[in-house]
C-alpha positions as CSV (number, residue, x, y, z in Angstrom):
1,X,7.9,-26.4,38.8
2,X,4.3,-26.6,37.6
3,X,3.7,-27.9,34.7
4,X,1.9,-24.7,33.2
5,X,5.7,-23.1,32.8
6,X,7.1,-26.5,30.8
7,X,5.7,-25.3,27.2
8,X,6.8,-21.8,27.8
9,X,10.0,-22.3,28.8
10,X,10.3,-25.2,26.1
11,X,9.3,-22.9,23.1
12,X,11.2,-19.8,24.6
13,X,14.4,-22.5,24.7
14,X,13.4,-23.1,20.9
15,X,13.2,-20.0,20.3
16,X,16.5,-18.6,21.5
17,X,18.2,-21.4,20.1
18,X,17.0,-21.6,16.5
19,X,18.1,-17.3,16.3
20,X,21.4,-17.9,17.7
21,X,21.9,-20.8,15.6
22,X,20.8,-18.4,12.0
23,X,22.9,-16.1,13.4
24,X,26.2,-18.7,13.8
25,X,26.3,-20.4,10.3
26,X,23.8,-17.7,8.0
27,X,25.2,-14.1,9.4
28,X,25.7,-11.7,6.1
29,X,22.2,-12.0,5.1
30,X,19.7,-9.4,5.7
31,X,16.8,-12.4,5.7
32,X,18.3,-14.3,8.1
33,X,19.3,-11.6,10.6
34,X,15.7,-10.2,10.1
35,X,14.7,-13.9,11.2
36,X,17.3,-14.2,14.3
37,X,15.9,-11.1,16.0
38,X,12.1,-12.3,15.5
39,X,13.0,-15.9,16.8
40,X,15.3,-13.9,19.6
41,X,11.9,-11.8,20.3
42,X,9.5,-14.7,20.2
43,X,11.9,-16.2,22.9
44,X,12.1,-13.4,25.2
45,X,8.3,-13.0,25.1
46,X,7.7,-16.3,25.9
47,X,10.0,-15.9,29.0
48,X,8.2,-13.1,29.9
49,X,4.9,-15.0,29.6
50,X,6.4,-17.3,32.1
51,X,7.5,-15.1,34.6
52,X,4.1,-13.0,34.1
53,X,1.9,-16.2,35.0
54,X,4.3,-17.2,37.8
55,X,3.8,-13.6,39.8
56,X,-0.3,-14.0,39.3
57,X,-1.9,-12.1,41.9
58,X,-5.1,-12.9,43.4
59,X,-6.6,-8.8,44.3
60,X,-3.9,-6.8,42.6
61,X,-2.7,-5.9,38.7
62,X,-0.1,-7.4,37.3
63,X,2.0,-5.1,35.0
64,X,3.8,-8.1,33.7
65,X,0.3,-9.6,32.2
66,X,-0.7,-6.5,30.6
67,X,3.1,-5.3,29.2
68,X,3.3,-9.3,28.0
69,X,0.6,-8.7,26.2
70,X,1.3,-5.8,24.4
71,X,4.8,-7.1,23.8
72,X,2.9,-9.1,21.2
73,X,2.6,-6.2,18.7
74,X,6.9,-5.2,18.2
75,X,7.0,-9.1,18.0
76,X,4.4,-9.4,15.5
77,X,6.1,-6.4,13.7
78,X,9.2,-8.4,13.4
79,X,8.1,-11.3,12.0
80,X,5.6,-9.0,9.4
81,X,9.1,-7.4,8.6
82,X,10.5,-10.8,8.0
83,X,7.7,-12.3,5.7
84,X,8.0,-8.8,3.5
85,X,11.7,-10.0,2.8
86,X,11.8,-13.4,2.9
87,X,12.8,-14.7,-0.9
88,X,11.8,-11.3,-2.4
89,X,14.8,-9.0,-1.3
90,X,14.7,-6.0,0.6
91,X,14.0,-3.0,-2.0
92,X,12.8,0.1,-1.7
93,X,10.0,-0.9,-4.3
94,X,8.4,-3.6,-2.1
95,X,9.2,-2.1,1.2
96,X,8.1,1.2,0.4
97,X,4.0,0.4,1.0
98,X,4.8,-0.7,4.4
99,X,7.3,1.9,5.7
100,X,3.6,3.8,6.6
101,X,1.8,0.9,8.6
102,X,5.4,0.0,10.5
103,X,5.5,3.6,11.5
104,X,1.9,3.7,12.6
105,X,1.8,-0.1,14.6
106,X,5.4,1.6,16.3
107,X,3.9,4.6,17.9
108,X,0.8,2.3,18.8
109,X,3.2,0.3,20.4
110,X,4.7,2.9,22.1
111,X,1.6,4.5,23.2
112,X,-0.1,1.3,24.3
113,X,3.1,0.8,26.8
114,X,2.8,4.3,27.5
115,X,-1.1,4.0,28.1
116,X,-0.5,1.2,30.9
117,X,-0.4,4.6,33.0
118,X,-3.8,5.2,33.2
119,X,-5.6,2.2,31.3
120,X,-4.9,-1.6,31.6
121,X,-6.1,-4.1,29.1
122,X,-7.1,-7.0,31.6
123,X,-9.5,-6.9,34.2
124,X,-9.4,-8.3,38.0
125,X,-8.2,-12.0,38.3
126,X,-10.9,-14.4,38.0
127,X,-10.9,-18.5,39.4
128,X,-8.4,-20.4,41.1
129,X,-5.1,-21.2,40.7
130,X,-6.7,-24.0,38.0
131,X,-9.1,-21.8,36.1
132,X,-6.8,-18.5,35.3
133,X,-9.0,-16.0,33.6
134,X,-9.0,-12.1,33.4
135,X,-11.5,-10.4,31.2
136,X,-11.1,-8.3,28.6
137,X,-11.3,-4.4,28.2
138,X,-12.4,-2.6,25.0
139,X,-8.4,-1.8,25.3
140,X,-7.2,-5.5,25.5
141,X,-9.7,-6.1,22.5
142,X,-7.9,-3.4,20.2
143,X,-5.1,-5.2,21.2
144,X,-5.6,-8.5,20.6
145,X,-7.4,-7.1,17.5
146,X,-4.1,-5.3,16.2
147,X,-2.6,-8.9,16.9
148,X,-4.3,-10.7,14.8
149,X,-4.2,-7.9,12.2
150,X,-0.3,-8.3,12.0
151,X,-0.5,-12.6,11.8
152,X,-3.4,-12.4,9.1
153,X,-0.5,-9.9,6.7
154,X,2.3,-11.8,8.3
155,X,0.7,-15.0,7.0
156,X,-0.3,-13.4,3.9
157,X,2.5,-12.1,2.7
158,X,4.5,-15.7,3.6
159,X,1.5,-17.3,1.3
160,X,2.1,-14.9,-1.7
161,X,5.4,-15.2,-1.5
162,X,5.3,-19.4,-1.7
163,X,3.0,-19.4,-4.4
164,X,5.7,-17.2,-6.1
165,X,8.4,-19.4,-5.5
166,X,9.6,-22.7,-8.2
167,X,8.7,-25.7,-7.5
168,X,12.2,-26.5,-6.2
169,X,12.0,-23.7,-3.4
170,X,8.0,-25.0,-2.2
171,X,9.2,-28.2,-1.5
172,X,11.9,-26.3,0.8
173,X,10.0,-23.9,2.3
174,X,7.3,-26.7,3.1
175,X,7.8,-26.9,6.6
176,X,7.8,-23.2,7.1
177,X,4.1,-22.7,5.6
178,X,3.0,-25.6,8.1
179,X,3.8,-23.5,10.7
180,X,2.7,-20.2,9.5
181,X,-0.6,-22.3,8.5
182,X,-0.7,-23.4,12.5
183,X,0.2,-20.3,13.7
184,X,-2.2,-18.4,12.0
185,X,-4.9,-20.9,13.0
186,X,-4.3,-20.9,16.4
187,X,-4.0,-17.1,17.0
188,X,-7.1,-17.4,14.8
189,X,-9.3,-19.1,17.2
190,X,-7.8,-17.7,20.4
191,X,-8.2,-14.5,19.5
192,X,-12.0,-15.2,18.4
193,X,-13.0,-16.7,21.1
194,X,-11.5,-14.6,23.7
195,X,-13.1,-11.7,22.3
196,X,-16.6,-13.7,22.0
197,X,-16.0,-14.9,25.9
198,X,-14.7,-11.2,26.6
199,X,-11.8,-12.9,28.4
200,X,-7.7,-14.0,28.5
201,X,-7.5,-17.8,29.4
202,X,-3.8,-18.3,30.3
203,X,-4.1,-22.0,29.4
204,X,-4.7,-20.3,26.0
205,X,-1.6,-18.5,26.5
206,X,-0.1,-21.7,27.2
207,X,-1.5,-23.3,24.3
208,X,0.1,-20.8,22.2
209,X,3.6,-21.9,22.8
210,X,2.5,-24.7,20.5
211,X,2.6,-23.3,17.1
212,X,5.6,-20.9,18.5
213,X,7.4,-24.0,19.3
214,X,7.0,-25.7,15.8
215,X,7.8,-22.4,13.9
216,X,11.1,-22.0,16.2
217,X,12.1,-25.2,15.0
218,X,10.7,-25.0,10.8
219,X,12.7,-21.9,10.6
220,X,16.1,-23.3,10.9
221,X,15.2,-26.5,8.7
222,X,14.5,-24.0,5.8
223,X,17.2,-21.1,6.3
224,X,20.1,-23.7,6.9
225,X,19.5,-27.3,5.9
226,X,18.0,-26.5,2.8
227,X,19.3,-22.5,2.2
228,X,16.1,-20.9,2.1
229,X,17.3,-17.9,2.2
230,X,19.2,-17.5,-1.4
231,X,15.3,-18.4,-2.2
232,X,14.4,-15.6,-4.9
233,X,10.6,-15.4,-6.6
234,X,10.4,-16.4,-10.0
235,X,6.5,-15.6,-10.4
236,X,4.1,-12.9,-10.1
237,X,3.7,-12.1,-6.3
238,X,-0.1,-11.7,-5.5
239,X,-1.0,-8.9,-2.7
240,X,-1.8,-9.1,0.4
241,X,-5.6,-8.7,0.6
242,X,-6.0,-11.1,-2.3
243,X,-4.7,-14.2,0.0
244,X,-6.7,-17.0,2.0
245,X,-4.5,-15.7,5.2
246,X,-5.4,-12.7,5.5
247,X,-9.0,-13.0,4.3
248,X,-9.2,-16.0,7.1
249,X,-8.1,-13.5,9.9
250,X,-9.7,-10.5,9.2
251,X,-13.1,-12.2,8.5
252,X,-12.3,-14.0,11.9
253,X,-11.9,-10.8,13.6
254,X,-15.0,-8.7,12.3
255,X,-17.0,-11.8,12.7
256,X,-16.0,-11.8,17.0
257,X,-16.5,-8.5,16.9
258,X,-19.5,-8.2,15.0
259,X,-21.2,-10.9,17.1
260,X,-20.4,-9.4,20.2
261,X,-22.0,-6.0,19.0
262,X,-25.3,-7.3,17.7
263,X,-25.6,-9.7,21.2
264,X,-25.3,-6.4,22.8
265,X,-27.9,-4.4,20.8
266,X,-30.1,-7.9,20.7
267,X,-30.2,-8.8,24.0
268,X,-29.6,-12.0,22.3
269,X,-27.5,-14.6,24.2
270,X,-24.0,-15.1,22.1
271,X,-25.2,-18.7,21.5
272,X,-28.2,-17.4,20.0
273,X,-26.6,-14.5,18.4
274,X,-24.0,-16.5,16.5
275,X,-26.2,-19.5,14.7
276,X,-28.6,-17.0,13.9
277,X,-25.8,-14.8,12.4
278,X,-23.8,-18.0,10.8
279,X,-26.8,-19.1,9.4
280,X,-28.0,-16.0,7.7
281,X,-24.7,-15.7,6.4
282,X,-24.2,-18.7,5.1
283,X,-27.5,-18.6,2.7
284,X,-26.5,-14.8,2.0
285,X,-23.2,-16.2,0.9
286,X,-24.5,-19.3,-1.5
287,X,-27.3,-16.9,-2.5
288,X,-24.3,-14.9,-3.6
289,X,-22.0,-17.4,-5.1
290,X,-24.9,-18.9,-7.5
291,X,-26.6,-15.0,-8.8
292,X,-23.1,-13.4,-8.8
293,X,-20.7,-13.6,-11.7
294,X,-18.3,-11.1,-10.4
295,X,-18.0,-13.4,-6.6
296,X,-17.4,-15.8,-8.5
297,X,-14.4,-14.3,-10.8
298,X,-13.1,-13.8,-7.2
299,X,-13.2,-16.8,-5.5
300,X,-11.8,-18.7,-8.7
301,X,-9.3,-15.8,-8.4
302,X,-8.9,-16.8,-4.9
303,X,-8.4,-20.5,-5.4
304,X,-6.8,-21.0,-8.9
305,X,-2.8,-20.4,-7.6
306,X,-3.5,-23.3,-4.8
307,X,-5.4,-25.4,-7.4
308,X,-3.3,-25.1,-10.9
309,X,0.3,-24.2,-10.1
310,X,1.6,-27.9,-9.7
311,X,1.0,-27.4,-13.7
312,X,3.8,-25.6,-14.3
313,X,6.9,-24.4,-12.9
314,X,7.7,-20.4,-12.8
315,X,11.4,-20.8,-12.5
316,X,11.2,-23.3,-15.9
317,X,9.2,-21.0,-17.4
318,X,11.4,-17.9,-16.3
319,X,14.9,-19.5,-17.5
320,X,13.1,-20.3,-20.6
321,X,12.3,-17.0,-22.0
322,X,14.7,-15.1,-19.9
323,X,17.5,-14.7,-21.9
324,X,15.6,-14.3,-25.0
325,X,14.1,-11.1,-23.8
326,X,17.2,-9.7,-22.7
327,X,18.5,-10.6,-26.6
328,X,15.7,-8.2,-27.9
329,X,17.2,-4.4,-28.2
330,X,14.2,-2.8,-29.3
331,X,10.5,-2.6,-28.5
332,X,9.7,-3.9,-32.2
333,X,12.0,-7.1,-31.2
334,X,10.0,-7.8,-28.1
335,X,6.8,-7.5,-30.1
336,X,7.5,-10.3,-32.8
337,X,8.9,-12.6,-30.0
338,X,6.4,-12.5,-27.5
339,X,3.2,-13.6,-29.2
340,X,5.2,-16.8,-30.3
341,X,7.0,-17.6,-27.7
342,X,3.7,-17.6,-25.6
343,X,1.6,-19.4,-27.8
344,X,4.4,-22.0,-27.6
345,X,5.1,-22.0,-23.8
346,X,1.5,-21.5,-22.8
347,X,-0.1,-23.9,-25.6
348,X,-2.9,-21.5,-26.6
349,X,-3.4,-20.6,-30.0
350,X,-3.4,-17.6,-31.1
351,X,-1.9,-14.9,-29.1
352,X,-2.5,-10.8,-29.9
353,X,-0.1,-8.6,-28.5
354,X,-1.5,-5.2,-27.7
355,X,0.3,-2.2,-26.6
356,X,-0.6,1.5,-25.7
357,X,1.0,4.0,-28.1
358,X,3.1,7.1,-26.9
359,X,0.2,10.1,-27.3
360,X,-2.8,7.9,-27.7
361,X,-5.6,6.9,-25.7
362,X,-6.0,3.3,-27.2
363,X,-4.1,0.0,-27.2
364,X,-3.6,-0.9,-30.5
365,X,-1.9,-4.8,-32.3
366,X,1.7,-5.3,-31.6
367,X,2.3,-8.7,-32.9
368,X,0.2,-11.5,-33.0
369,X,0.4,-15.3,-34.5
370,X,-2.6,-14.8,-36.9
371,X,-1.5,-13.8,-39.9
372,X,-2.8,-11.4,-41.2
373,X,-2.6,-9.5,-37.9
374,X,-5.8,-7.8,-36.9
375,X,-6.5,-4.2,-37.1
376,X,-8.7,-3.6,-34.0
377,X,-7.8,-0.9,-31.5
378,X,-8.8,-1.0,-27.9
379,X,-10.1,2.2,-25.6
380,X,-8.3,3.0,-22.7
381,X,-11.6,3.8,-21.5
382,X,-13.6,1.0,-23.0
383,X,-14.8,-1.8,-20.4
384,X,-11.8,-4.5,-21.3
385,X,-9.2,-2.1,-20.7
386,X,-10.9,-0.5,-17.1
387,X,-11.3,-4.3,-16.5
388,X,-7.6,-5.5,-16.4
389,X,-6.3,-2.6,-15.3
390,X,-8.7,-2.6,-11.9
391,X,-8.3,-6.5,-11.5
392,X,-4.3,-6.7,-12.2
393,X,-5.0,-10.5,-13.0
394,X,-5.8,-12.5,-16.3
395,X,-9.5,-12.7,-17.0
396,X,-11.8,-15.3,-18.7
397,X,-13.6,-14.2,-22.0
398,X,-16.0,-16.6,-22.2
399,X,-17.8,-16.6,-19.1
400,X,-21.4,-16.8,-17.9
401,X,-24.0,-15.0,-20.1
402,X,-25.3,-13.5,-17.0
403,X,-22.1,-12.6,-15.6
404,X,-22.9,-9.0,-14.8
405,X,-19.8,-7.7,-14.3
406,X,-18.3,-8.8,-17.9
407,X,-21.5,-7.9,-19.7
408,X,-19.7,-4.5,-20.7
409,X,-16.9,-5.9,-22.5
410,X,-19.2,-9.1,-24.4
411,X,-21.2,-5.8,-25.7
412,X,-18.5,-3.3,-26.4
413,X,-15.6,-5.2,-26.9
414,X,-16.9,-8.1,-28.6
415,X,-15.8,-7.4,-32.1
416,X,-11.8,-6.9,-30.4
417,X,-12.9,-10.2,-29.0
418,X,-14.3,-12.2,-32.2
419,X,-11.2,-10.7,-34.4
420,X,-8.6,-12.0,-32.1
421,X,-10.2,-15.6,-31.4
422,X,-9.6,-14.6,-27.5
423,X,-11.0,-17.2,-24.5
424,X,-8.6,-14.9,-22.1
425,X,-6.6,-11.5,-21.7
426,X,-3.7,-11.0,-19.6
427,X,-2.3,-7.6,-18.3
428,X,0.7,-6.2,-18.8
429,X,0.3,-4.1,-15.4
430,X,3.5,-2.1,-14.3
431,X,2.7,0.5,-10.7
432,X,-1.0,0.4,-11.5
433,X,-0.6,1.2,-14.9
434,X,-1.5,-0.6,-17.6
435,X,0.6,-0.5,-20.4
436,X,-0.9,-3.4,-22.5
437,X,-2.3,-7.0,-22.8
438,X,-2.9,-10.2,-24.5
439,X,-5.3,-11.9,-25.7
440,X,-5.3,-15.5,-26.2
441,X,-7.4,-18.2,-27.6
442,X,-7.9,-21.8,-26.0
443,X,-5.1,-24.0,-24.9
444,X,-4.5,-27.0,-27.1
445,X,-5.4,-29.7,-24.9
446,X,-8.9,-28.1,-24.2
447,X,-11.3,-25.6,-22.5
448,X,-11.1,-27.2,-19.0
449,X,-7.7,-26.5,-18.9
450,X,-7.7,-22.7,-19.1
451,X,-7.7,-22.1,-15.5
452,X,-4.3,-23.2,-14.9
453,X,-3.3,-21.5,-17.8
454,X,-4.1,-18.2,-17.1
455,X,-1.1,-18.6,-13.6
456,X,1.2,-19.7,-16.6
457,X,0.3,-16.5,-19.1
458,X,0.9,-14.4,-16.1
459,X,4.4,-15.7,-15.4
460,X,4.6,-14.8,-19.0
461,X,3.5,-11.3,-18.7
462,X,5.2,-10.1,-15.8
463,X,8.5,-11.1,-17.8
464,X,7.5,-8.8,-20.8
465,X,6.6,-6.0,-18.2
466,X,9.9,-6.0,-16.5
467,X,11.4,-6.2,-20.0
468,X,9.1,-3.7,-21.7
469,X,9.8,-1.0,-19.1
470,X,13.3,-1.7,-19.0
471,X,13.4,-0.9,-22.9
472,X,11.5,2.4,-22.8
473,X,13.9,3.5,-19.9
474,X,16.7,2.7,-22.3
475,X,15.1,4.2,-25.0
């Protein structure tokens, strides 16, 4: 047996084995059936890698090859599927976005497979026995494009849903992110490069056993040694597109493509093309970062849940204040607990509490720890309010003079802003609509802190969401 077969075969025998093993001794869950079939998949496409590879031919197609390839996408699916329900439950409400793009990747699928009629994604056989390459067609691009579309969300949503989790439940799903980190690295790169080089290297295929291998074997570690599947989010889950994954792999992907484009228009060599394009883009980018207020907001956005959650622990924080929201009957109750109870678990001082009223257009003082409370009312159409309800995340108050983007609220809102002794405001965002916020001053151990207290506030939010809603529904 050559030794190109050994990974495959090794990483489909992983494969196969971790699914059958989740589906012995963790059957009556829906998360760890979901994550039988992927592993079940991933093994069966690895086997058919193998046996694609084997029957190589030298002047003819090989159907194996290009329905191997496609294969990739159900697989993908699967595992997208997975990281949607993994720790957060299997709702309508958080299933319901994707129940579109699963529909439209299956008839893609189907109409790829379908497609291998007429089209075919590689091109003739290229090299030796030692040197296996087949180029790539525009259709084996949209492919390996699509593939890369479904890691980057696949990884995402797995990141969002980590950050989410308590402290106890990162330290068990641990080795899982190393090998959705590795995965999505690898497909990364391969998929780059074989779009730059406009052709399928089966040692790269090879290669890609790797990270399959080490997922196949993470998964069992966290579903049955340490029972990651009763793992349930205690924190506010961030989307998708707001995630280092799938920024990674998407930038990745219209990077290759983009560089193969302007080499063709150019002329250029791709050498040429991509330091020239990597080096505009990297002064366009610091350019950027220091004029730019608003990339900024982002990129601290970006970074602050990998940087600041160690501070705190959501679950703590969640079976703190838990069952004194559910004590509170009434919407008045809620509104004389909350601005305490988060000036004490957040250690900012003071908190206003500010809630839209039924037949109003303005969000007016619902509680508060100054005393007296202050008066101000806020616009639903002023800049603060159109502000937290299009970034769904806390903001910083006292930011940059020449942050363009916040200059609006300094102006309009600054007297809301002065009267409340705010540094911050969190949303209280329910399906895109805001139906409040709070403003809070400085945390008590200093300015520099504030960062990692804005994760915490929104921990704290969410809660009074889910309990504010639940109250009007009862009401």
């Amino acid at each position: 047996m050559s030794f190109v077969f050994v990974p495959l075969l090794t990483s489909a025998a992983l494969a196969l084995a971790s699914g059958i093993a989740i589906l012995i001794w963790r059957p009556n869950r829906v998360v760890t059936l979901l994550a039988s079939a992927s592993l079940l998949l991933v093994g069966l496409q690895q086997l058919g890698w193998a046996r694609a590879i084997y029957a190589i031919p030298f002047e003819q197609r090989n159907y194996w090859l290009d329905l191997s390839l496609i294969c990739w996408l159900p697989v993908s699916l699967a595992w997208l599927l997975l990281s949607i329900t993994l720790a957060r439950g299997a709702t309508a409400d958080r299933t319901q976005g994707w129940r579109l793009y699963f529909l439209l990747q299956a008839l893609v699928s189907i109409g790829m497979v379908a497609g291998l009629q007429w089209l075919t994604p590689l091109g003739s056989f290229i090299g030796g026995r030692e040197a296996q390459v087949f180029p790539l067609t525009p259709f084996g691009v949209a492919v390996l494009g699509l593939l890369l579309l479904n890691i980057s969300l696949m990884s995402a949503n797995f990141e969002s849903t980590y950050v989410a989790l308590s402290a106890r439940w990162r330290r068990a799903f641990a080795p899982a992110v190393l090998g959705f980190i590795f995965l999505l690295a690898w497909f990364t790169v391969f998929v780059a490069s074989s779009i730059l080089l406009g052709r399928l290297s089966m040692w790269d295929i090879v290669k890609s056993s790797i990270p399959f291998g080490i997922l196949s074997l993470a998964m069992p570690i966290v579903l049955l040694r340490r029972r990651g599947a009763e793992a349930t989010v205690t924190a506010h889950l961030r989307p998708f597109y707001e995630t280092l994954s799938f920024a990674l792999g998407i930038g990745a992907l219209t990077l290759s493509i983009g560089l193969v484009e302007i080499s063709r228009l150019t002329g250029w060599t791709l050498v040429r093309t991509t330091w020239i394009s990597l080096l505009c883009a990297t002064l366009l980018g610091v350019a950027a970062l220091a004029i730019s207020g608003r990339m900024q907001l982002k990129l601290r956005q970006l970074l602050e849940p990998y940087l600041y959650t160690s501070r705190f622990d959501p679950e703590v924080v969640w079976s703190r204040l838990s069952h004194e929201l559910d004590a509170t009957s009434t919407r008045v109750d809620l509104c004389r607990l909350i601005p305490g109870r988060a000036a004490d678990i957040a250690g900012v001082e003071p908190v206003t509490l500010f809630l839209a009223r039924n037949g109003t257009d303005e969000f007016t003082v619902a509680g508060s720890t100054l005393d007296p409370m202050p008066v101000e009312r806020v616009g639903t159409d002023e800049p603060l309010a159109n502000e937290l309800k299009g970034s769904r995340h806390a903001i910083h108050l006292r930011g940059r003079p020449d942050d363009l983007g916040l200059i609006p609220i300094y102006v309009e809102n600054a007297k809301q802003i002065a009267a409340c002794e705010a540094a911050c405001a969190v949303p209280l965002s329910h399906k895109g609509e805001l139906l409040g916020f709070i403003l809070c001053g400085d945390p008590e151990y200093g300015r520099e802190k504030l960062a990692g207290t804005l994760l915490l506030l929104e921990v704290v939010a969410q809660m009074v969401t889910t309990r504010l809603t639940s109250l009007e529904r009862a009401e």
